[in-house]
C-alpha positions as CSV (number, residue, x, y, z in Angstrom):
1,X,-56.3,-7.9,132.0
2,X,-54.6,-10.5,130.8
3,X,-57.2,-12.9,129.7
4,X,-58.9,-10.1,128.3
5,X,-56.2,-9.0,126.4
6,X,-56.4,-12.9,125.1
7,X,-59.8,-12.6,124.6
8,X,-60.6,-9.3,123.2
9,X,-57.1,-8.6,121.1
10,X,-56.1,-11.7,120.4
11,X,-53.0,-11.2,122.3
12,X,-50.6,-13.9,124.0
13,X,-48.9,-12.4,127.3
14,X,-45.3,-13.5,127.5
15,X,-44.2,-11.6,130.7
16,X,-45.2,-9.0,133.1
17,X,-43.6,-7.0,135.3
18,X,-44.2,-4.8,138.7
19,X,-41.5,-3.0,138.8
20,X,-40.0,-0.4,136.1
21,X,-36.4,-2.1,136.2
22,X,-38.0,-5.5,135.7
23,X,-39.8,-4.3,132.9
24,X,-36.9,-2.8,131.2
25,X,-35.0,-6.3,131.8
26,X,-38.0,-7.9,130.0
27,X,-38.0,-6.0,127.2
28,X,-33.9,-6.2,126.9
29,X,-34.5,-10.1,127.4
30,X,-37.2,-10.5,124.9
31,X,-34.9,-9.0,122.0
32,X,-36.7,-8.6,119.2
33,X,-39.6,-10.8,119.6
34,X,-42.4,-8.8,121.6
35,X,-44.9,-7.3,118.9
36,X,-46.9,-4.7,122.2
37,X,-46.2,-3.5,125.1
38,X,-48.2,-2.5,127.3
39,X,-47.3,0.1,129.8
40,X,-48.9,1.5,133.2
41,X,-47.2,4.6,134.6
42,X,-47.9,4.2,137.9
43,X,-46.3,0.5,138.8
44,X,-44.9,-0.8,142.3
45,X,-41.3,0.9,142.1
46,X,-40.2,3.7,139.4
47,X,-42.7,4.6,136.7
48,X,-43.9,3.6,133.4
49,X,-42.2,6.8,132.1
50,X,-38.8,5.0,132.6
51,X,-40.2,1.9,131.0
52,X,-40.9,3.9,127.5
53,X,-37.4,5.0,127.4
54,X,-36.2,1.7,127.6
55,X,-38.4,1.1,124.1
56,X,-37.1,3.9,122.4
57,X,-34.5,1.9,120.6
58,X,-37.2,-1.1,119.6
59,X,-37.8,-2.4,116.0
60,X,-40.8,-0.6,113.8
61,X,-42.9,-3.8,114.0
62,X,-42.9,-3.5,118.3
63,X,-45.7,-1.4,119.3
64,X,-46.1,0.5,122.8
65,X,-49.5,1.3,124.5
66,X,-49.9,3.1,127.7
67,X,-53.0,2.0,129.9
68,X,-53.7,4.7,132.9
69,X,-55.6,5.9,135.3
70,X,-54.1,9.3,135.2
71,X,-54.5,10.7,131.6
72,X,-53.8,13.9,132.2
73,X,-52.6,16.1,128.9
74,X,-49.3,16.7,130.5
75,X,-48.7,12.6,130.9
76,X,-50.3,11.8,127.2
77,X,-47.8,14.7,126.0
78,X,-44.8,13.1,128.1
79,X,-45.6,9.7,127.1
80,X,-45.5,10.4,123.3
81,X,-42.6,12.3,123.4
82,X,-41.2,8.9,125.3
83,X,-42.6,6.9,122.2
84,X,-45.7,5.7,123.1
85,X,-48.0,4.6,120.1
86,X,-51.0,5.4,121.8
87,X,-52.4,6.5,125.5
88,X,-55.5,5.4,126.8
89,X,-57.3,5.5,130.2
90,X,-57.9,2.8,131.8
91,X,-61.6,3.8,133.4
92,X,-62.6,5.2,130.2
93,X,-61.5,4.3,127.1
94,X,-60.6,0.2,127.6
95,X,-62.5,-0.6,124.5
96,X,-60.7,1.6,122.4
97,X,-57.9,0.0,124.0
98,X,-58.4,-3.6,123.3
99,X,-59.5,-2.7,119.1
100,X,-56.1,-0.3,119.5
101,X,-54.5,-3.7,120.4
102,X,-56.0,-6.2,117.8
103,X,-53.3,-7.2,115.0
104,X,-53.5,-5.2,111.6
């Protein structure tokens, strides 16, 4: 994903994270610098549900995605709510996700 992200969106990757906590520690350590997140709900430990909380207080120029395999309506309503910019599913709709992701 990431060299495709590279590749495809013209995106630099400047952290990842397994875990919900680290990704919330990312974020928080980052500032103000990240321009996307990208967020899975379904990571190692927690969920990527607690990760868009931790972006609800970002700048207007940081954007957050959510990539899944689970795209239920109930989780593209929840993650929305959360903040989320967009919600795609991961076995589906990856090229709508990569244009999604391509700077303005």
């Amino acid at each position: 994903m990431i060299s495709a992200l590279a590749e495809l969106a013209d995106a630099q990757v400047v952290a990842t994270a397994e875990t919900a906590d680290d990704a919330a520690a990312v974020l928080d350590s980052l500032k103000d610098t990240w321009q996307l997140a990208v967020v899975d709900l379904c990571l190692r430990e927690g969920s990527g549900l607690t990760v868009l909380r931790a972006c609800q207080g970002r700048r207007a120029h940081q954007r957050v995605v959510v990539l899944t395999n689970y795209p239920t309506v109930e989780m593209r309503r929840r993650s929305l709510e959360l903040g989320a910019d967009a919600v795609f599913d991961k076995s589906r709709e990856l090229e709508l996700f990569f244009e999604w992701c391509q700077p303005s």
